[in-house]
C-alpha positions as CSV (number, residue, x, y, z in Angstrom):
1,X,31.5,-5.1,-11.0
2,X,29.7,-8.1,-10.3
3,X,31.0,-9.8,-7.1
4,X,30.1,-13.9,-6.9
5,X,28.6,-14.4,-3.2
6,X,27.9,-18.1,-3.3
7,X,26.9,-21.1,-5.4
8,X,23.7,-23.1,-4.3
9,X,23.0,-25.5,-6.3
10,X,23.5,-24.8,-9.6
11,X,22.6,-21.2,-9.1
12,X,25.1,-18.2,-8.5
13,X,23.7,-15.7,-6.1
14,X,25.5,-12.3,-7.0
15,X,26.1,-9.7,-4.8
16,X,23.1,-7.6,-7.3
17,X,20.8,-10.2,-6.6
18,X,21.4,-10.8,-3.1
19,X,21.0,-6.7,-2.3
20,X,18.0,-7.0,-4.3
21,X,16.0,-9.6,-2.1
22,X,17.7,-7.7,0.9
23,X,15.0,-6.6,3.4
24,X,15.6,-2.7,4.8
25,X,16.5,-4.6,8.4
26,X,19.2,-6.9,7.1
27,X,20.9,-4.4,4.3
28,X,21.0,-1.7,7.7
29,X,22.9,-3.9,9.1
30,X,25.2,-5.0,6.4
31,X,26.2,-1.2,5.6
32,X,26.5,-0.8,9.7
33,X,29.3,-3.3,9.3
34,X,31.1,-2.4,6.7
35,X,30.0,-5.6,4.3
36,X,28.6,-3.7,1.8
37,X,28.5,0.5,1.4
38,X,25.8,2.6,1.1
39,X,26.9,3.5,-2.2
40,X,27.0,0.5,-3.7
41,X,23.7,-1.1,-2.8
42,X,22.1,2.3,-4.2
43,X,24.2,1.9,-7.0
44,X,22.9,-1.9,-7.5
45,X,18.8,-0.3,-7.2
46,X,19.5,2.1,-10.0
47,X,21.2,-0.2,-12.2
48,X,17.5,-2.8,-11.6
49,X,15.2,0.5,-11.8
50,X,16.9,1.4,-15.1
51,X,16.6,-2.1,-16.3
52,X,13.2,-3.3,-15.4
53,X,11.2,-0.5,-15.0
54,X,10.9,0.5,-19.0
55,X,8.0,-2.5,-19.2
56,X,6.7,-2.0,-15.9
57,X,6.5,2.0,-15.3
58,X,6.4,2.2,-11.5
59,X,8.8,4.9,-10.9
60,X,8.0,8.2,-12.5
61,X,10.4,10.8,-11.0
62,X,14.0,9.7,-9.9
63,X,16.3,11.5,-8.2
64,X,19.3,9.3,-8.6
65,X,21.8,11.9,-8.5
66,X,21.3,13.4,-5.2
67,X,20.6,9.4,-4.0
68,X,24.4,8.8,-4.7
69,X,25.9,12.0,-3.8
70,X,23.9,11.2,0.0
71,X,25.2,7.4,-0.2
72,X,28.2,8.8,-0.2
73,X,28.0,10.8,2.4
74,X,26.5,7.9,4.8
75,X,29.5,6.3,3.8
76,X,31.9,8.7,5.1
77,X,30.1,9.1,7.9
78,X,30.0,5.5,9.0
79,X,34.0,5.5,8.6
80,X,34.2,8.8,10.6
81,X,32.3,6.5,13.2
82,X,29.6,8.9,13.4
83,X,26.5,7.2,11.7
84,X,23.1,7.2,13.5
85,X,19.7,5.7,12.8
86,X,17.8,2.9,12.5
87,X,17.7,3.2,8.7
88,X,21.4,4.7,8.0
89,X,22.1,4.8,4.4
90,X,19.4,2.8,3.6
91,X,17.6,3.2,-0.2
92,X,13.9,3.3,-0.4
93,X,10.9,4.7,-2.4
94,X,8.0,7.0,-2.2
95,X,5.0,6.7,-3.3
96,X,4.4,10.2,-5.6
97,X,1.2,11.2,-3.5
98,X,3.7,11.9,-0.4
99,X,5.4,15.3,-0.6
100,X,9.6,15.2,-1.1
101,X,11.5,18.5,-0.9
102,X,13.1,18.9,-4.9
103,X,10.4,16.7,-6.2
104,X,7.1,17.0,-7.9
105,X,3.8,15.7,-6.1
106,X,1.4,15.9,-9.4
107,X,-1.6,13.0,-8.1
108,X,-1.1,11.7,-11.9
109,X,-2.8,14.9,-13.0
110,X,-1.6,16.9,-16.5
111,X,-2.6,20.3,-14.8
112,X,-0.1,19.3,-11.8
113,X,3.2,18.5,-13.8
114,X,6.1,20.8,-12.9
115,X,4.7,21.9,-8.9
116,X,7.3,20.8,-6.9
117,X,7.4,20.3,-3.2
118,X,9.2,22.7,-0.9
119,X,9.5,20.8,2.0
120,X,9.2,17.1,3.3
121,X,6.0,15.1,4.3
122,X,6.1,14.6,7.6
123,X,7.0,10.7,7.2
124,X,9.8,11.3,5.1
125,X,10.9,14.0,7.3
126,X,11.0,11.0,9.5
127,X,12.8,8.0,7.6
128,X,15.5,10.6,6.8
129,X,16.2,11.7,10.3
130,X,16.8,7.8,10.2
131,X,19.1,7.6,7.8
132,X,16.8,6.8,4.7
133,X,17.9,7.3,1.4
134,X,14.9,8.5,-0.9
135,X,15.8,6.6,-4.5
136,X,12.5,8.2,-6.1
137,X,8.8,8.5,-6.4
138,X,6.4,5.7,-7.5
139,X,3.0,5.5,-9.9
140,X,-0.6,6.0,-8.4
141,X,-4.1,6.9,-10.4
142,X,-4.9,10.1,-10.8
143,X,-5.7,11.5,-7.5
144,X,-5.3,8.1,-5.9
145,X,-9.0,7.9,-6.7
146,X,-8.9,4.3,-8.2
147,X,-7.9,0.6,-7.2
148,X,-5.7,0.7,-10.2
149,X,-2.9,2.6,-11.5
150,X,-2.9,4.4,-14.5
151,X,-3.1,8.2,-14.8
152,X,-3.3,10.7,-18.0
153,X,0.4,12.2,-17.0
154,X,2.8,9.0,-16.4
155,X,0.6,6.0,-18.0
156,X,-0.2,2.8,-16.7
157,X,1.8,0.8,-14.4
158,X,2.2,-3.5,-14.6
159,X,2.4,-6.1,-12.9
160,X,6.0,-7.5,-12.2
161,X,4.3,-11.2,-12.6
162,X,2.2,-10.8,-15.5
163,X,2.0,-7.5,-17.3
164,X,-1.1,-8.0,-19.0
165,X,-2.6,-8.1,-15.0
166,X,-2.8,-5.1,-12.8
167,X,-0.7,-3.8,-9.9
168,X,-3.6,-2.4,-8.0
169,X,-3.9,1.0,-6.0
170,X,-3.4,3.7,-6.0
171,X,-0.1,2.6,-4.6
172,X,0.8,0.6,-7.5
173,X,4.2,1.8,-8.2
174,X,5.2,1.5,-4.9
175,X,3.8,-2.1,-4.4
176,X,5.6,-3.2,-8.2
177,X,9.0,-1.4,-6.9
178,X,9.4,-3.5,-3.7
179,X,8.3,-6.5,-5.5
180,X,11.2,-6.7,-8.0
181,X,13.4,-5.8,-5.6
182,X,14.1,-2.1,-6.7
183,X,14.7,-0.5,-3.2
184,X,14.8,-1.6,0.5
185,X,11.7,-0.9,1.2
186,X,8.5,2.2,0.6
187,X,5.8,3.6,2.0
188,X,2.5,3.7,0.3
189,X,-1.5,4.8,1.7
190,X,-4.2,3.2,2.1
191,X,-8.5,4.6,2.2
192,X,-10.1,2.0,0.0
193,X,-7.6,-0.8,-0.5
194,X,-4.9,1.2,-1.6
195,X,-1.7,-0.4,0.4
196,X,-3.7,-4.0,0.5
197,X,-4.8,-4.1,-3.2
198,X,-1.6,-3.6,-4.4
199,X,0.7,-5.8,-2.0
200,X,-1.4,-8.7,-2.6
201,X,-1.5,-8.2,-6.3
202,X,2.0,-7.9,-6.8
203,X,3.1,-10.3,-3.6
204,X,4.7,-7.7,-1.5
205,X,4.2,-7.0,2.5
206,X,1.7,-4.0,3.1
207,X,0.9,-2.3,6.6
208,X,-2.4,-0.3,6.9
209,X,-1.8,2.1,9.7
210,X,-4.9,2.6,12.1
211,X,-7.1,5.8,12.6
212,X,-4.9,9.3,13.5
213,X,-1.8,6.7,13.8
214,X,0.2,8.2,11.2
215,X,0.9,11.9,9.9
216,X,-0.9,12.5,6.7
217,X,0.8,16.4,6.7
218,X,2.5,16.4,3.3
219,X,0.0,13.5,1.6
220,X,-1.6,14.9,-1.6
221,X,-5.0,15.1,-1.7
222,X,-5.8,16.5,1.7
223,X,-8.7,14.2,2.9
224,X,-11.9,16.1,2.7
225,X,-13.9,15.8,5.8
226,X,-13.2,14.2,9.2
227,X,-14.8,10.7,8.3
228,X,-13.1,10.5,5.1
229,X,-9.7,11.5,7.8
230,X,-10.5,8.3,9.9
231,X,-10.2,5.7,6.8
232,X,-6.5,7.1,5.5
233,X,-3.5,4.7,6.9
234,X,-0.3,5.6,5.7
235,X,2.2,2.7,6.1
236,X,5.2,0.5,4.8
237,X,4.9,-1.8,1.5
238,X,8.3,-3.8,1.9
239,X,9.6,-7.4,1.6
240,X,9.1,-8.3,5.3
241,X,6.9,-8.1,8.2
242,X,10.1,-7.4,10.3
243,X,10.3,-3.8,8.1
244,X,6.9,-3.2,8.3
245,X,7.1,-2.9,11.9
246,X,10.3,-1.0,12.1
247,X,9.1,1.3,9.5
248,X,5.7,1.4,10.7
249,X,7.6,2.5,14.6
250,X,9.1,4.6,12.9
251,X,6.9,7.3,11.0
252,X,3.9,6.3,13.8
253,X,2.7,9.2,15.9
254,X,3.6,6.3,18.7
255,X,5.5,3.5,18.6
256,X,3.4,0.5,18.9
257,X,3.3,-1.0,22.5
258,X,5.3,-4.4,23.0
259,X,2.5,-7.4,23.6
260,X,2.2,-11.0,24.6
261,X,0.4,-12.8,21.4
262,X,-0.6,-16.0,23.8
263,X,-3.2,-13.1,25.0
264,X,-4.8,-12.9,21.6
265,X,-7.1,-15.2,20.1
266,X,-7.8,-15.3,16.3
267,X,-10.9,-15.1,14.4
268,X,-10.5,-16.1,10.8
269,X,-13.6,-14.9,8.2
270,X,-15.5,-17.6,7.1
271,X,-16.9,-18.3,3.5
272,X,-19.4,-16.0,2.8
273,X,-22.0,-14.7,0.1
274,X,-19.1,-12.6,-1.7
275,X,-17.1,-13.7,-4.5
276,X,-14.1,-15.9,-3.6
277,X,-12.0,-17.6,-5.6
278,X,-11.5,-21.6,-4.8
279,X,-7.6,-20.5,-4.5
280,X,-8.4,-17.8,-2.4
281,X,-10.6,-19.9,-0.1
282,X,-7.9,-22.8,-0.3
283,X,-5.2,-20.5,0.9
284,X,-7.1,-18.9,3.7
285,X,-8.7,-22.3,5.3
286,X,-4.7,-23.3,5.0
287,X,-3.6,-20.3,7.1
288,X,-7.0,-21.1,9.4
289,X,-6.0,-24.4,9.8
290,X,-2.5,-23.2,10.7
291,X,-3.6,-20.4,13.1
292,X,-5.7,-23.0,14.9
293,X,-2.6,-24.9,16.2
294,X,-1.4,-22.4,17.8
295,X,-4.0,-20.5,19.2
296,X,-7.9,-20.2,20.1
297,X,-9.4,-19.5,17.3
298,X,-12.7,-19.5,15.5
299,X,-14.6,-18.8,12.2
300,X,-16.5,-15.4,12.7
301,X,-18.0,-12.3,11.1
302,X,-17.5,-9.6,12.5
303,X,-19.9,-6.6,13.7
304,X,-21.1,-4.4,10.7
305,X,-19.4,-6.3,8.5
306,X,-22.0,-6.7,5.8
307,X,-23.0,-2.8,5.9
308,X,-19.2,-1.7,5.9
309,X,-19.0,-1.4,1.8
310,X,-22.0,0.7,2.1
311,X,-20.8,3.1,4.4
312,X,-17.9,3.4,2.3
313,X,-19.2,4.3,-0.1
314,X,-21.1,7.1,0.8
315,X,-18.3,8.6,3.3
316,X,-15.9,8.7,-0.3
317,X,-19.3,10.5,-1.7
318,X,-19.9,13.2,1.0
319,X,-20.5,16.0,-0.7
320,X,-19.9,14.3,-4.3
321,X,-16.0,14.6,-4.1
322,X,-16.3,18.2,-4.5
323,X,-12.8,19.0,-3.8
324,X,-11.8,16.4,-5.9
325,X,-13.6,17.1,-8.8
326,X,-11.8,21.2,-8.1
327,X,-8.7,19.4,-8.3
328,X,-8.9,17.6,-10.9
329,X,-10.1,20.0,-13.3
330,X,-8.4,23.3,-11.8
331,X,-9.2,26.6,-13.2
332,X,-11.2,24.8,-16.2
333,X,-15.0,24.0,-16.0
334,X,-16.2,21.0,-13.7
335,X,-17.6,18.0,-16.5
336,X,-16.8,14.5,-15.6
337,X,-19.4,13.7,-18.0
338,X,-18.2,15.1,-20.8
339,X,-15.1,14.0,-20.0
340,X,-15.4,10.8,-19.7
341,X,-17.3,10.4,-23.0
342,X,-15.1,12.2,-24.8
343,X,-12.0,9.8,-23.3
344,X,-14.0,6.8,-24.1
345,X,-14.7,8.1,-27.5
346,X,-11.6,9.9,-29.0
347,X,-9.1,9.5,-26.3
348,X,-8.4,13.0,-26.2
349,X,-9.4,13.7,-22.5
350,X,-7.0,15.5,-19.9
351,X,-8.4,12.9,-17.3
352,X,-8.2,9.1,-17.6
353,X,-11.4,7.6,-17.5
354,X,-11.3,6.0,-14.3
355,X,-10.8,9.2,-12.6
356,X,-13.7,11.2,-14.5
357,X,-16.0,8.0,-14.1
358,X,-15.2,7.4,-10.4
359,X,-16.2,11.6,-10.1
360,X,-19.5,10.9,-11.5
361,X,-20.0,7.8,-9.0
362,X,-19.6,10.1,-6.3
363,X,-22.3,12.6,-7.2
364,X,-24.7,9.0,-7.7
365,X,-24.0,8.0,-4.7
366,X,-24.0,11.4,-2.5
367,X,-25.4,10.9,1.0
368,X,-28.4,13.6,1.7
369,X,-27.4,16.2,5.1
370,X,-29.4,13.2,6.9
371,X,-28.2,10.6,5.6
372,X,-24.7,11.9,6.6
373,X,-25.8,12.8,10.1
374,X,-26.7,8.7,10.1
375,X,-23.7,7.5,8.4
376,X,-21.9,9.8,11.9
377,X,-24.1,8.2,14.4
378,X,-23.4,4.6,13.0
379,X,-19.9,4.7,12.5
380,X,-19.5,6.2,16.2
381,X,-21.8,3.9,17.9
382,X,-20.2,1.3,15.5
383,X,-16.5,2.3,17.1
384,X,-17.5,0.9,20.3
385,X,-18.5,-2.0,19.2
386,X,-15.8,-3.2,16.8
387,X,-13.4,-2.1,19.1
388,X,-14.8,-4.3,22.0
389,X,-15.3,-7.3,19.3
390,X,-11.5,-6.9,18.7
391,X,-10.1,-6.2,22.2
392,X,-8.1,-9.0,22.4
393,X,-8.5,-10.6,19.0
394,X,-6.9,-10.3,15.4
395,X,-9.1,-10.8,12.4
396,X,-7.9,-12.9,9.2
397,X,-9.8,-12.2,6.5
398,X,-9.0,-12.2,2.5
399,X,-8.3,-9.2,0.6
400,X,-9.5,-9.5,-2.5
401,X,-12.1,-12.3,-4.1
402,X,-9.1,-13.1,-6.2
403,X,-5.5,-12.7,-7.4
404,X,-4.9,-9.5,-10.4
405,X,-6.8,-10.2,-12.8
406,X,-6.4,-8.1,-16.5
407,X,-5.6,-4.4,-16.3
408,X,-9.1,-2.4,-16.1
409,X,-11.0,-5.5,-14.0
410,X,-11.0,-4.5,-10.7
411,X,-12.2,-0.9,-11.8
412,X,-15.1,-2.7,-13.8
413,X,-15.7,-4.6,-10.5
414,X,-15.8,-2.1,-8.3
415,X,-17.0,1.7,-10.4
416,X,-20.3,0.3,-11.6
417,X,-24.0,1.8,-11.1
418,X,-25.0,-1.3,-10.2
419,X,-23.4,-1.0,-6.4
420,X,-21.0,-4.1,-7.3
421,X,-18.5,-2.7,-5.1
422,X,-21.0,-4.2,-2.1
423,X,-19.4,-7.5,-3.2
424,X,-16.1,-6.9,-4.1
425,X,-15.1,-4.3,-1.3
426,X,-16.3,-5.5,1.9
427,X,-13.0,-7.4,3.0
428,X,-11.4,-4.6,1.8
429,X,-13.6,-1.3,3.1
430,X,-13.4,-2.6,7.0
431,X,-10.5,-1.9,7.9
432,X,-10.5,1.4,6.4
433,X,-14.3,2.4,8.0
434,X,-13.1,1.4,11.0
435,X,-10.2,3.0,11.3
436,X,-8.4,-0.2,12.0
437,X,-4.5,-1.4,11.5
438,X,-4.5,-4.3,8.4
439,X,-1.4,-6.2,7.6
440,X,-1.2,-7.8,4.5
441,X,1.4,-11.2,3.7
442,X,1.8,-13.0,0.6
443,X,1.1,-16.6,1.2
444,X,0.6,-18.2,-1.9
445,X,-0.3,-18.2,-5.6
446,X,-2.9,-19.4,-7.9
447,X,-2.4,-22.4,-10.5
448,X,-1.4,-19.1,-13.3
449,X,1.4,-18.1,-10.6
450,X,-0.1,-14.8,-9.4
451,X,0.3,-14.2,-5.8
452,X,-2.5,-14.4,-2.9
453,X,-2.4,-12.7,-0.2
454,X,-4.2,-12.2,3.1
455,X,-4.7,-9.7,5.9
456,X,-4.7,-9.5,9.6
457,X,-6.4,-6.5,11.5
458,X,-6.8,-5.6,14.9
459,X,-7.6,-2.2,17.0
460,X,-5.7,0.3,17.3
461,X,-2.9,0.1,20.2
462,X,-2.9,-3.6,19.4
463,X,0.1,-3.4,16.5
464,X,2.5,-5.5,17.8
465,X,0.3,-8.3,18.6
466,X,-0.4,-8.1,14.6
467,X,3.4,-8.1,13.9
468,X,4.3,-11.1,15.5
469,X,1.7,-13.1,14.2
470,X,2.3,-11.9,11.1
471,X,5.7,-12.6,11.2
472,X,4.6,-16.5,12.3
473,X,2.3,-17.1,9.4
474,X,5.4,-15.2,6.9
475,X,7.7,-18.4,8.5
476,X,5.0,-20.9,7.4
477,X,4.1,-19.1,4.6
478,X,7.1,-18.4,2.8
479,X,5.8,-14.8,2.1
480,X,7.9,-12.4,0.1
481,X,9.6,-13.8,-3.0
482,X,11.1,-11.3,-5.3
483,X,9.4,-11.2,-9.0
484,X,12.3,-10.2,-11.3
């Protein structure tokens, strides 16, 4: 049934479409009083993930069955008076890479299909003690090893605003799903890019947690080695900066501490030698120019900032993805070579080609013993420093040189021999070698209608600060705008 909620304009607003552009906050609230049940917003998700996501491909394991038969049981809770948490029969996604009891966590990978998880990642062990409804699991590359989605088991996914472009990664799905609108909200993960990438591709909200701020117990793959550990976030992708800080408070180890923002300043990144589109730039000096009326701020690089991609680089290459490569291949011999030829030639491969090409990158660009020992002296004397740069400052900077371009360009900009990734990663790779919180808002779109995004990062313990600016520049900004 399709119920008529008002006219504006010339343009009904049903109540699908309304539940659709819904934010987790608002819909919580709606089901707390009685304006809409559980039920029936899940109901209204299903019906849109059934519809849209045929050209699209984000989700690639539902379990809409048990999603209604547990909407339905919020719902007679909440008239038995007895409903509790912040997220009470609330519907949202998972990225596949995070474990959910009943459901398969395969990483994209053909050997993978049919394991299925016995018990809960710890953050969706979380969001379902607060009432969370899981609708399903979203796309990623194989082994979340790429900045784009597209794997050898479920395919490629697309972007809601252009198909022909990317959605990003590796979480992709999850970034497409909240952008049309096909749950509340999601969580997704992030060690190169791979919450930011995609929420500024596809014009979604995207928190980056900061170093040992989240749980990654029940996130497939395991991260190798303790400086790989330090560049994971896990964190929200949803439709406003409100959700990504409840969410965010949520699955944190610790909640983030309330703060006075008049305490911050800002620095904002200015142009540098890296590529940047003239949109790009024109979006960021707007949100500069913006910033600046409100609060000191300046145009500033920040410390280590050009070596960042490097370091990277080599910290994803320790030990030339060995476990990876075990992964990905499992009891069958280890030949990214071979299969990446033989993918490029016939097709025929088990692993997509950016998987096995990215596997042969890492055993180029291996660090020697001493190298690494270097890479662990920098990046700890580095700590210090970043962290005293940022001790009462947040730091705007652009995501990526440009909005999503065709499917397979950001691979070709980033996976070369040549080291291109040391221009087209370094916005991206701070935040991730320093360990440091990133928020990402939607705040425009280029002259072909593809959305722009930006980030804001700050040190750890400094979350809420981040939040509330965020949530200033979203007012200004119009951020989220729901693609379908």
């Amino acid at each position: 049934m399709t119920v008529v909620i008002t006219l504006t304009g010339n343009t009904m607003v049903t109540e699908e479409q309304k539940i659709l552009s819904l934010d987790a906050s608002s819909l919580a609230k709606m089901i707390a009083n009685k304006e809409i049940t559980s039920y029936r917003a899940t109901k209204i998700y299903i019906e849109h993930i059934k519809k849209v996501n045929p050209a699209l491909n984000f989700l690639v394991e539902n379990r809409f069955g048990a999603a209604l038969k547990e909407a339905s049981e919020a719902d007679r809770i909440l008239n038995e008076n007895n409903a509790t948490g912040k997220l009470f029969g609330v519907p949202m996604s998972m990225k596949e890479s995070f474990d959910v009891a009943g459901m398969q966590t395969t990483g994209g990978l053909l050997n993978r299909k049919g394991i299925i998880s016995e018990t809960d990642a710890d953050i969706v062990r979380k969001l379902k003690d607060e009432g969370a409804i899981i609708l399903g699991k979203t796309n990623t590359p194989a082994l979340c090893f790429c900045q784009e989605t597209d794997n050898k088991l479920y395919g490629r996914t697309n972007n809601p605003w252009d198909v022909t472009c990317t959605a990003g990664g590796s979480s992709g799905g999850e970034a497409v799903l909240i952008a049309v609108g096909g749950a509340a909200a999601g969580v997704g993960s992030d060690i190169g890019g791979s919450i930011r990438f995609p929420s500024h591709f596809n014009g979604v909200v995207g928190f980056k947690s900061g170093r040992d701020q989240v749980s990654s117990s029940g996130s497939f793959p395991v991260e190798n080695n303790e400086l790989e550990k330090r560049m994971l976030g896990i964190g929200p992708i949803t439709k406003t900066v409100e959700d990504a800080k409840l969410i965010y408070n949520i699955i944190a180890n610790t909640p983030a501490p309330n703060q006075n923002l008049s305490n911050f300043s800002v620095s904002v990144l200015p142009k540098m030698d890296y590529p940047l589109s003239a949109e790009t730039e024109a979006h960021l000096e707007s949100v500069f120019s913006y910033v600046k009326s409100h609060f000191e701020t300046e145009r500033s690089i920040p410390p280590l900032f050009n070596e960042t991609s490097q370091l990277w680089q080599e910290v994803m290459s320790i030990d030339g993805a060995k476990k990876q490569k075990e992964l990905a291949y499992g009891d069958k011999p280890i030949q990214p070579i071979r299969s990446f030829l033989y993918e490029k030639i016939r097709g025929n491969s088990e692993l997509h080609h950016y998987l096995s090409w990215a596997l042969i990158g890492a055993s180029l660009f291996k660090p020697s013993g001493k190298r690494v020992t270097e890479i662990t002296e920098i990046i700890t004397n580095g700590d210090k420093v970043v962290s005293e740069y940022l001790h009462d400052k947040i730091l705007i900077s652009p995501i990526y040189h440009s909005a999503a371009p065709k499917h397979g360009g950001v691979f070709k900009e980033i996976f070369s021999i040549r080291k291109t990734f040391r221009l087209y990663l370094p916005y991206i790779s701070y935040a991730n070698v320093w360990g440091l919180p990133s928020l990402t808002i939607p705040v425009g779109k280029d002259n072909s209608g593809m959305p722009i995004g930006i980030q804001l990062m700050c040190k750890n313990g400094n979350e809420d600060a981040v939040f509330k600016l965020g949530e200033l520049i979203e007012k200004e900004f119009q951020g989220y705008v729901r693609s379908k």
